[in-house]
C-alpha positions as CSV (number, residue, x, y, z in Angstrom):
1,X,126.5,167.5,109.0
2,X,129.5,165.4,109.2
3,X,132.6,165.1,107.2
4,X,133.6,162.1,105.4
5,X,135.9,160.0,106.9
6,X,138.9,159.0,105.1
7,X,139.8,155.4,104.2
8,X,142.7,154.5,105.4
9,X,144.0,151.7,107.9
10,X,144.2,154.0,111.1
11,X,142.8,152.3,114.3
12,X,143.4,155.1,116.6
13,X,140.6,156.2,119.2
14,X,140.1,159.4,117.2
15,X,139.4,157.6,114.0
16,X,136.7,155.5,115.5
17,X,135.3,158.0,117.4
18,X,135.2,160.3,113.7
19,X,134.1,157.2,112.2
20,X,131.0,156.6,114.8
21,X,130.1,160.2,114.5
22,X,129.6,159.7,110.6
23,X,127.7,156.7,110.8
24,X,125.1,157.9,113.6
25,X,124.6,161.7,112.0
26,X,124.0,159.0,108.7
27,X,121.3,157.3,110.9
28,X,119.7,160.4,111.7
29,X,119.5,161.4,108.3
30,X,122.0,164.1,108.2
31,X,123.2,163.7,104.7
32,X,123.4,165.6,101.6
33,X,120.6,163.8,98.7
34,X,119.1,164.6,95.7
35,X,115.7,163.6,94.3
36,X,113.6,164.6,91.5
37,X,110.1,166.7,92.0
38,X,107.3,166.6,89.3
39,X,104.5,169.6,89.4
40,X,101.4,169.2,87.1
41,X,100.3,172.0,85.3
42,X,98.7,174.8,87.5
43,X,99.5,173.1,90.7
44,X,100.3,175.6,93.1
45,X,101.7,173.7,96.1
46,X,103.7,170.1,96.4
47,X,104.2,167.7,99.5
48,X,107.4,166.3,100.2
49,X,106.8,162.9,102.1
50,X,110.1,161.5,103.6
51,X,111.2,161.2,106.9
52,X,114.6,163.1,106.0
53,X,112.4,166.3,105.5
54,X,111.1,167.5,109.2
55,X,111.7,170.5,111.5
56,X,114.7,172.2,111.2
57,X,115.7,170.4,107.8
58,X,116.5,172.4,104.9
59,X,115.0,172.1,101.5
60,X,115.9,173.5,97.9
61,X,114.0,173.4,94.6
């Protein structure tokens, strides 16, 4: 995942390169979210449906 990029004035390469990094791993749908997941009663399995969640992803609950 990529770090944050700070906000400050810079305009060097590095900073836009930093700054283009963050934005396309954004794109992809590297980032850090949180969501809230409802079981009924004696259900015994869930499906999470968004395109964030595919191979190699990570989920906790």
């Amino acid at each position: 995942m990529a770090n944050f990029v700070p906000q400050t004035p810079d305009n060097s390469p590095k900073r836009c390169f930093d700054l283009a990094v963050a934005v396309n791993a954004a794109l992809r749908g590297d980032t850090a979210n949180i969501g809230r997941l409802a079981c009924a009663a004696g259900q015994n399995s869930v499906t999470v449906k968004d395109k964030r969640c595919r191979a190699g992803r990570l989920l906790f609950l």
